[in-house]
C-alpha positions in Angstrom: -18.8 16.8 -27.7 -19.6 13.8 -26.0 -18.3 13.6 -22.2 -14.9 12.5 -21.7 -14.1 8.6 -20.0 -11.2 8.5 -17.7 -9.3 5.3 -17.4 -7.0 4.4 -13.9 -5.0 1.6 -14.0 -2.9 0.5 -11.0 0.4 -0.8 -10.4 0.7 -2.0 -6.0 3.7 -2.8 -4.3 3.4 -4.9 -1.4 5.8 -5.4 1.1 5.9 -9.6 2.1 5.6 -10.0 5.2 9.0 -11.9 5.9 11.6 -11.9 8.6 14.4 -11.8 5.9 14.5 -9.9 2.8 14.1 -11.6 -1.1 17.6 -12.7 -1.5 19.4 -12.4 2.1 19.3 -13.5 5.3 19.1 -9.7 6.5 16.3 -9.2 8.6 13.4 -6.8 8.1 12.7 -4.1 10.6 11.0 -0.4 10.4 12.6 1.9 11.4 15.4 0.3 12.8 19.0 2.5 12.6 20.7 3.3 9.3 22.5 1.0 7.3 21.8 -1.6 10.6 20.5 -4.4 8.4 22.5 -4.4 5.1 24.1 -7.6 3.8 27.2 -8.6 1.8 24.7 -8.7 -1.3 22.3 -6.0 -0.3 25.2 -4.1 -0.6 26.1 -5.5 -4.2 29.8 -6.7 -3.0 31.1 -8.6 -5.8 31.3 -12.6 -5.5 27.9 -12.1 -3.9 25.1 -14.5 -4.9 21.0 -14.4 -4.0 19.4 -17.0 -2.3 15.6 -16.9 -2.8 13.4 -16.9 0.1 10.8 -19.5 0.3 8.3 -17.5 2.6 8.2 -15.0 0.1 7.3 -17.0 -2.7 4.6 -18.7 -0.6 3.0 -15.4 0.1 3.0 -14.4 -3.3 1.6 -17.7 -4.4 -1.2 -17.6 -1.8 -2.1 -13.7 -3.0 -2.4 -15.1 -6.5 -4.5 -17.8 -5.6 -6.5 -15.4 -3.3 -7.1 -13.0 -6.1 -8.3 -16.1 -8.5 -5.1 -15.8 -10.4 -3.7 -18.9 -12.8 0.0 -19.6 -11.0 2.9 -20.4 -13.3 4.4 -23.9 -12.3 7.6 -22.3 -14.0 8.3 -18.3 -13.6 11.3 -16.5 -14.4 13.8 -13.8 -12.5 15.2 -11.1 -15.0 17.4 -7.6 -14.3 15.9 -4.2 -14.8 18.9 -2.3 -15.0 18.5 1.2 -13.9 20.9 4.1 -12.4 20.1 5.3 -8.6 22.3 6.1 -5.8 19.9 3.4 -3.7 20.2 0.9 -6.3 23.8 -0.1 -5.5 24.1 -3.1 -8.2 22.3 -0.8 -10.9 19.4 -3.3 -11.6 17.0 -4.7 -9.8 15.7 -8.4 -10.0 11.8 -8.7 -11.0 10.7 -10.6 -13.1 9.6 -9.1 -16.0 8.8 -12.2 -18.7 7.2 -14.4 -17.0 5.9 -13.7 -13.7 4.7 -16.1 -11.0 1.0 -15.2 -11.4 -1.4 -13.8 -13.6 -5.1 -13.3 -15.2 -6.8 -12.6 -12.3 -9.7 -10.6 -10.7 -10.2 -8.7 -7.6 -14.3 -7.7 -7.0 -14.9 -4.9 -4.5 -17.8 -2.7 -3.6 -18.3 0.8 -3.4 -21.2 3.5 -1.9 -23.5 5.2 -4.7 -23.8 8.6 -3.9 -22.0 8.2 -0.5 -24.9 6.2 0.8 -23.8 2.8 2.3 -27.3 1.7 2.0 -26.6 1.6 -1.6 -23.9 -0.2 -2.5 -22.0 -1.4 -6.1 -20.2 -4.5 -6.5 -17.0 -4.3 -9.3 -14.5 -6.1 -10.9 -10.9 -5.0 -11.7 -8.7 -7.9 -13.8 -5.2 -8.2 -12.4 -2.6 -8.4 -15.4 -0.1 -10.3 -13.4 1.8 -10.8 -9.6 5.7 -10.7 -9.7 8.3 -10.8 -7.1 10.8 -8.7 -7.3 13.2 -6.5 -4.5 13.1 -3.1 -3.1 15.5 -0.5 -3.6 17.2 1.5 -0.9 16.0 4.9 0.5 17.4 8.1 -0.5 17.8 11.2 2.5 17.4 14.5 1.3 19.1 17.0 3.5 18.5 20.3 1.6 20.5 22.0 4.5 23.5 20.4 3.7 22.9 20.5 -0.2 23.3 16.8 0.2 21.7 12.9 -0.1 22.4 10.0 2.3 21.4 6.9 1.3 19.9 4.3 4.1 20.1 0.5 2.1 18.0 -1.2 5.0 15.2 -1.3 2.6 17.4 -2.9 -0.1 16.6 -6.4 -1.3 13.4 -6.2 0.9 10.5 -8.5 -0.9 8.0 -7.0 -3.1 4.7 -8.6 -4.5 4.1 -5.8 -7.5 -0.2 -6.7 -8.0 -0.8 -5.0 -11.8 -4.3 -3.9 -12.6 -5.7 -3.6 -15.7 -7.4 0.2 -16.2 -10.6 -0.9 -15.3 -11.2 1.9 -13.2 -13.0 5.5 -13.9 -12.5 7.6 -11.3 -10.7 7.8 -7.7 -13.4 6.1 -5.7 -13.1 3.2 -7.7 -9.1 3.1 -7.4 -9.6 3.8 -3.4 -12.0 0.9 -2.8 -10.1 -1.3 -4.8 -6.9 -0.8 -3.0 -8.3 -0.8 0.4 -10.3 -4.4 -0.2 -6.5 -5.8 -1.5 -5.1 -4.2 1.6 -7.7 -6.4 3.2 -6.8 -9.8 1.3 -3.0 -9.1 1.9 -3.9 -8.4 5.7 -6.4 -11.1 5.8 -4.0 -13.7 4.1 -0.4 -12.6 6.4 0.9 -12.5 3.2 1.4 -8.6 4.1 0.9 -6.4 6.5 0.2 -3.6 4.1 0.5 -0.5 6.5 0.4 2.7 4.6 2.1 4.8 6.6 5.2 2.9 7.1 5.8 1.7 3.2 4.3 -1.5 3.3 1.9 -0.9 0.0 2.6 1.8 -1.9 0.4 2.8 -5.2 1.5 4.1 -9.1 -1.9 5.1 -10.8 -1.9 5.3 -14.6 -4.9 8.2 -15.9 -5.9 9.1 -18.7 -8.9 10.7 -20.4 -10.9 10.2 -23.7 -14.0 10.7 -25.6 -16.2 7.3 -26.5 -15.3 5.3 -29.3 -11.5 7.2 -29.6 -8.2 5.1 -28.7 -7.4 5.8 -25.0 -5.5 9.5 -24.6 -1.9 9.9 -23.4 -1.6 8.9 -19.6 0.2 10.0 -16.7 1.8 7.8 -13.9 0.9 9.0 -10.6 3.8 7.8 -8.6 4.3 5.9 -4.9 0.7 7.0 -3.3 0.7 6.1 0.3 -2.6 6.6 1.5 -6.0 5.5 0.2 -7.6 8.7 0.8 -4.5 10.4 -0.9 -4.9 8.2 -3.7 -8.8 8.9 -4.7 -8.1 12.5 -4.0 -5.2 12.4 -6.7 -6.8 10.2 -9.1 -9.7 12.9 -9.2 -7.3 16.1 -9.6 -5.5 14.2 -12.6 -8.6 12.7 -14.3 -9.8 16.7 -13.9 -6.3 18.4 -14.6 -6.2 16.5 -18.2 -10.0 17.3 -19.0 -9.4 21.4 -18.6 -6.8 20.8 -20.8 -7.4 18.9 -23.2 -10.6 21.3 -23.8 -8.4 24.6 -23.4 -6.9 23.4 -26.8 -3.4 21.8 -24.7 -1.6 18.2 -24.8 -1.4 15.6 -21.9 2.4 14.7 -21.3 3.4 10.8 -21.0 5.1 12.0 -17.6 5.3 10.7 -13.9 3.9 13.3 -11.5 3.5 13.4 -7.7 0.5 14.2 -5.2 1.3 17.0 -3.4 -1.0 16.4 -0.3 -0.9 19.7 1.1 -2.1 21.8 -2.2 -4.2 18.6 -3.6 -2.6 18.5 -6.3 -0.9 16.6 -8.6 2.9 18.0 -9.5 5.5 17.0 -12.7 8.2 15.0 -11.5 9.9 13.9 -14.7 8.9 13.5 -18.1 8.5 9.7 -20.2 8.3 11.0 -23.9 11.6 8.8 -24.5 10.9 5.7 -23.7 13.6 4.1 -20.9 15.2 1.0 -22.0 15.8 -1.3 -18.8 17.9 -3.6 -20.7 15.8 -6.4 -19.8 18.1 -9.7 -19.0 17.8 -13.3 -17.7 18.7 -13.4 -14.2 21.8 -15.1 -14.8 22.6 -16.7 -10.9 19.1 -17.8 -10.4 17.4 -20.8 -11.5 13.8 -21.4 -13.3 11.7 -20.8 -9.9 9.4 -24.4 -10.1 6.2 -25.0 -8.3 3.7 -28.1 -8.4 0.8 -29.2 -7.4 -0.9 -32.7 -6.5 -0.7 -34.2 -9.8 3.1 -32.8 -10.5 4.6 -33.2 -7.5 6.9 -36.7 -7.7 6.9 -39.2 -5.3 10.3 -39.5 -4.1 10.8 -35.3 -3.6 11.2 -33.8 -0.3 8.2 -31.6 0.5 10.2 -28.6 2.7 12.1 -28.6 -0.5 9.2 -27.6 -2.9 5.9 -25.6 -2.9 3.1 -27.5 -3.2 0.1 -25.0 -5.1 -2.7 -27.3 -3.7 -1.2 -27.4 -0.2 -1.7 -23.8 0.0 -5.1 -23.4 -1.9 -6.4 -25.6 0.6 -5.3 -23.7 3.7 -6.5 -20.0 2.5 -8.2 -18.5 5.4 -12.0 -17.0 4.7 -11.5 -13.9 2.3 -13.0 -10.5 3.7 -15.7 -10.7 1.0 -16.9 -14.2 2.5 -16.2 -13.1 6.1 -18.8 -10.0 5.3 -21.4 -12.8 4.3 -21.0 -14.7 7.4 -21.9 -11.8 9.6 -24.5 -10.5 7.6 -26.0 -14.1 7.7 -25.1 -15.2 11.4 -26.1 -11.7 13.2 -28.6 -10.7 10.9 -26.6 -7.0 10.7 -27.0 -5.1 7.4 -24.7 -5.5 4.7 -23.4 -2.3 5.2 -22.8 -2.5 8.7 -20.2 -5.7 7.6 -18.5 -3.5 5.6 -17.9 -1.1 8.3 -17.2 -3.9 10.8 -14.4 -5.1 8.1 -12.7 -2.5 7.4 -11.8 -1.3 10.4 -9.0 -3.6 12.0 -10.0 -5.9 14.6 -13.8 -4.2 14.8 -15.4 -7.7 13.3 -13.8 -9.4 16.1 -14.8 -7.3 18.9 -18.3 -7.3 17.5 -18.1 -10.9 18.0 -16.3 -10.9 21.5 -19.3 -8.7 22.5 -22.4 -10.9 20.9 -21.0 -14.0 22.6 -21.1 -12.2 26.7 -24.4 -10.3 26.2 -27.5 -11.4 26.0 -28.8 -8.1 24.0 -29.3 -9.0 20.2 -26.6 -8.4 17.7 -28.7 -6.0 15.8 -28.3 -3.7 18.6 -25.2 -4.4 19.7 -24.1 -3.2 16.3 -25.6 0.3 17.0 -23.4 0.9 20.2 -20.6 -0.6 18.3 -20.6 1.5 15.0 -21.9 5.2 16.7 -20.3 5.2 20.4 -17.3 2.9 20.5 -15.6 4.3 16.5 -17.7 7.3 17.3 -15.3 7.7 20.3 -12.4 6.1 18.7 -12.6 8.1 15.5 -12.6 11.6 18.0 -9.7 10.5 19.3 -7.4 8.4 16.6 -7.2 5.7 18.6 -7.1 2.1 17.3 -9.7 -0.8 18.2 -6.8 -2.4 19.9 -6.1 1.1 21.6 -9.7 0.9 23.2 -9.6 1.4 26.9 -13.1 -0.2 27.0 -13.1 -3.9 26.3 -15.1 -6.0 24.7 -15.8 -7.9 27.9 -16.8 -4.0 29.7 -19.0 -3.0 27.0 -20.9 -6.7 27.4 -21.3 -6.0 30.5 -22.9 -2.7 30.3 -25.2 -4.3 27.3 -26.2 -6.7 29.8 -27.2 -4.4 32.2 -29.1 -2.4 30.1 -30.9 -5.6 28.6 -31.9 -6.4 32.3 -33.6 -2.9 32.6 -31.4 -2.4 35.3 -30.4 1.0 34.0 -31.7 3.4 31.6 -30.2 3.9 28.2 -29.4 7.4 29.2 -27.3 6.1 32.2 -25.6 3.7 30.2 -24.1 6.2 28.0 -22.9 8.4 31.1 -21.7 4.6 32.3 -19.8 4.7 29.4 -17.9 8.2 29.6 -16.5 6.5 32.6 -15.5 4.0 31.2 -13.3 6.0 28.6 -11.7 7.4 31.0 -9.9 3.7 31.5 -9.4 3.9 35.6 -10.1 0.4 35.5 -13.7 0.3 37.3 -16.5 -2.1 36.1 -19.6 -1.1 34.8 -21.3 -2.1 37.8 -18.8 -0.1 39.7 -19.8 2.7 38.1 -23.7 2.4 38.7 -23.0 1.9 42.1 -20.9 4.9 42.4 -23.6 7.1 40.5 -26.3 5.2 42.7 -24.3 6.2 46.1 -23.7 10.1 44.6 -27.6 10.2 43.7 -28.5 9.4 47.0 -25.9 11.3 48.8 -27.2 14.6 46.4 -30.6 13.5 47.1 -30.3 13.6 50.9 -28.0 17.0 50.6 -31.3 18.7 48.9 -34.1 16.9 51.3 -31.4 19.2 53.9 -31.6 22.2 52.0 -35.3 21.8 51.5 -35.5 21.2 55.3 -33.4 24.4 56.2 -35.9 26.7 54.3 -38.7 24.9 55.4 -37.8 25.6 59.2 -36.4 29.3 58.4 -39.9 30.2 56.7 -41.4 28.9 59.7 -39.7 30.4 62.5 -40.1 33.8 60.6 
């Protein structure tokens, strides 16, 4: 038989960044206490009504245009109606008919055969970007055979970014997520921090053999870590394959990555299809947006969202940032990627060029091997770094003016991870002072066996 193709499509929820939620004035915090931050209509009281955030839409607008999507001057807010105990209205408004972007593209690159001198450059089409609200968080206390339910999440704003299943396998799904991780970041349109919610991943798989209709697929449901996600991707794609060929069916079911036995688990099945009850949005308006040529004369502009206004103020997108450094430092290309997708490494890399007077093609060397190196080892953060940009220049410049040896500028720099605050020059006067000192204890020594031998 011929080999099998897996398809991934992805459905990404992004958190907006936003100091209030979608539809409330209740402010957005992690973490913060129970319940703390819960509206009159976060909590569905009746008489309630939503009030749509402008910040919200902005970011989603400026993530459409940022991922070359067409924006609809006129989108739509419908209810999904749903049962769960963190869903206290029983729907949720999306916006499921017409959503306020769509047809788009997202290119990112990825390593052939883990090499990063050899890199791949993809497209995935985005189907469409919608706003729509989170739903509350359910607490599982198995101790107590019981579920509390914490509704600060509730009504929090959602960009849901739906790609088409361009994708074959989890590398692909894993680069593709981390380079929109970048935009979002990039753009402030979200912060998009893994660990604490802020994009969370459904994967679509399925398998089939060329030339045959696409196979039955599985939803891989709320992935929230890139490394998690390629690893779960690759079970599923693998899971179907075995058996498929051991003469079995593929489910239409949502399952779960189990992180701990790297696998992928059955969490509920899809065979009958859920009906939403799809509705209009009854207590919210047509959302209308314009641009230079629609916008009329007389209209207030903090009352409308100009398209072109924000177009024109899109910062530079990681892709082009990648091209400036390659071009302006003469680094490889795969050294910018590195340099982008760690945050704040490109800047420091910068902060470094501009107080040394070592090229940037070595200053790259001691930026990607000793300072991640040493961040890496110890899961620290750029930001966490207790050698600065403006210490490591200085060491650079040191060893630029031959004025120490590469050797002692690495022991310079164990000192300097130790953070007690010293300067590199400090330090080399320090080692300077304790080489002499040691040198003038052994001349001693030497001294003391010279004269022994002699009076013997």
């Amino acid at each position: 038989l011929a080999p099998w193709v897996p398809v991934v499509g992805l459905e990404v929820h992004a958190q907006i960044s936003s100091n209030s939620k979608l539809f409330s004035g209740s402010q957005v915090q992690f973490a913060a206490p129970p319940n703390s931050l819960v509206s009159f209509f976060d909590a569905s009281l009746p008489g309630t009504l939503p009030v749509l955030n402008r910040r919200c839409v902005e970011a989603a607008v400026m993530t459409g245009l940022a991922l070359n999507c067409s924006i609809n001057k006129k989108s739509l807010f419908d209810r999904k109606h749903y049962f769960y105990a963190d869903l206290p209205a029983g729907y949720q408004i999306t916006q499921q008919r017409v959503p306020i972007a769509v047809n788009g593209s997202l290119s990112y690159s990825l390593c052939i055969d883990n090499k990063m001198s050899q890199m791949v450059t993809k497209t995935v089409r985005i189907k469409q970007i919608q706003l729509e609200q989170d739903s509350g968080k359910s607490l599982h206390d198995d101790t107590r055979s019981q579920t509390l339910v914490d509704l600060n999440r509730a009504g929090v704003g959602l960009m849901e970014v739906v790609m088409e299943p361009d994708m074959c396998c989890g590398e692909e799904a894993a680069a593709a997520v981390r380079e929109l991780q970048l935009i979002l970041q990039t753009l402030g349109s979200s912060q998009a921090v893994m660990a604490e919610g802020q994009l969370r991943v459904d994967a679509n798989v399925s398998v089939h053999h060329p030339g045959e209709p696409y196979g039955v697929r599985t939803e891989l449901k709320n992935i929230n870590s890139i490394r998690f996600l390629a690893k779960a991707v690759d079970y599923e794609i693998q899971r179907q394959i075995e058996e498929l060929e051991n003469g079995g069916t593929i489910l239409n079911e949502t399952r779960a990555f189990d992180s701990k036995l790297g696998c992928t688990v059955p969490l509920r099945d899809k065979e009958g299809k859920q009906d939403y009850r799809f509705m209009p949005e009854p207590n919210l308006p047509p959302l209308i947006l314009y641009d230079a040529k629609s916008l009329p004369a007389n209209m207030n502009h903090q009352q409308v969202i100009n398209i072109d206004w924000i177009h024109e103020r899109l910062p530079d997108l990681p892709s082009v940032k990648r091209e400036k450094l390659v071009e302006q430092y003469g680094i490889l290309p795969e050294h910018s990627f590195t340099l982008m997708n760690e945050d704040g490494l490109a800047e420091f890399f910068e902060n470094v060029v501009k107080q040394t007077q070592m090229k940037p093609k070595k200053v790259i060397g001691w930026i990607l091997k000793d300072l991640l190196g040493y961040l890496k080892e110890h899961s620290l953060t750029v930001k966490e770094s207790p050698v600065s940009s403006y210490l490591l220049a200085d060491l650079l410049n040191l060893l630029e003016k031959k004025e120490i040896s590469s050797t002692a500028a690495k022991q310079v720099l164990a000192e300097l991870w130790k953070g007690e605050g010293k300067t590199p020059l400090e330090i080399v006067k320090e080692q300077k002072l304790q080489l002499l000192q040691d040198q003038k204890e052994l001349e001693q020594i030497c001294q003391a066996v010279i004269d022994r031998q002699e009076n013997e």
